[in-house]
DOBAKOL-110046 format. One record per residue (C-alpha): residue in one letter; x, y, z. Coordinates in Angstrom, 3 decimals, decimal comma, m for minus. Layout:
residues N
+----+----------+----------+----------+
| aa |        x |        y |        z |
+----+----------+----------+----------+
|  A |        X |        Y |        Z |
...
+----+----------+----------+----------+
//
This chain:
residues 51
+----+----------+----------+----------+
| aa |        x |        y |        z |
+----+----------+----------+----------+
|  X |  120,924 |   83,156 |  124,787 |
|  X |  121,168 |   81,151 |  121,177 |
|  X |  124,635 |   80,513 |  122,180 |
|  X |  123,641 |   78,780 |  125,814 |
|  X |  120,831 |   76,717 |  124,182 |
|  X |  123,610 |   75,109 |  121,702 |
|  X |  125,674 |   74,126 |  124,460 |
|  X |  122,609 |   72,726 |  126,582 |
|  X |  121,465 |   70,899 |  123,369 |
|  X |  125,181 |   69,376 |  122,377 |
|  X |  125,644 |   68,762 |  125,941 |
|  X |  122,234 |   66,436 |  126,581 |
|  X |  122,780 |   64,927 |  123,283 |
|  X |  126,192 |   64,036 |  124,170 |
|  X |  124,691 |   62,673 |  127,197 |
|  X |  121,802 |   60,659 |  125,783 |
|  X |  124,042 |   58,950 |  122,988 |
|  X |  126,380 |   57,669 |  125,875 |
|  X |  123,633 |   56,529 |  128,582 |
|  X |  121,549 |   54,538 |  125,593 |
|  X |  124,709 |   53,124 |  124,103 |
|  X |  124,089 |   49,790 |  125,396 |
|  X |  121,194 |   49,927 |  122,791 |
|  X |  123,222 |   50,198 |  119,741 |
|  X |  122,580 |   46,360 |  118,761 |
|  X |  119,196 |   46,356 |  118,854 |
|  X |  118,921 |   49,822 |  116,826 |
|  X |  120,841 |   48,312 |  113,939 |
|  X |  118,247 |   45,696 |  113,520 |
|  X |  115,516 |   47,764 |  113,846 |
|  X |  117,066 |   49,470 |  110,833 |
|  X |  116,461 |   46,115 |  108,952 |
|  X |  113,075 |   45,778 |  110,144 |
|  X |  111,076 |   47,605 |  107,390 |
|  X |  112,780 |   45,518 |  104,795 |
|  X |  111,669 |   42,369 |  105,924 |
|  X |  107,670 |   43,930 |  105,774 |
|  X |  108,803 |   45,036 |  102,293 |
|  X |  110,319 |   41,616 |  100,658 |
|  X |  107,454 |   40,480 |  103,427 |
|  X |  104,689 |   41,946 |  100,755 |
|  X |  106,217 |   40,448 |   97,858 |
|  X |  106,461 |   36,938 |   98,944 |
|  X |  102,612 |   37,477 |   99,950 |
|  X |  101,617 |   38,286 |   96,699 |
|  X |  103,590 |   35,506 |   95,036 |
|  X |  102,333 |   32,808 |   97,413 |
|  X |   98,934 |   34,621 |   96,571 |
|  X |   99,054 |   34,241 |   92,960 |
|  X |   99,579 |   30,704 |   92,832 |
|  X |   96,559 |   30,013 |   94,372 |
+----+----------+----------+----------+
//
């Protein structure tokens, strides 16, 4: 049983990576995304300060 639930679960994720390749752009921006909220903070607090 363990042994036909590893091949289901390599063969839909197999599956998945290939059908949602076309999205592989706009995940490696996404990756990026919290960064730009982080320096985002920083540049808050500067403009903030000199107030």
């Amino acid at each position: 049983m363990y042994v036909m639930l590893n091949i289901f679960k390599l063969f839909f994720s197999t599956k998945l990576s290939e059908v949602y390749a076309f999205l592989n752009p706009s995940v490696n921006i996404m990756l990026v995304i919290p960064l730009f909220f982080f320096l985002l903070a920083f540049v808050w607090q500067v403009v903030l300060s000199f107030r």
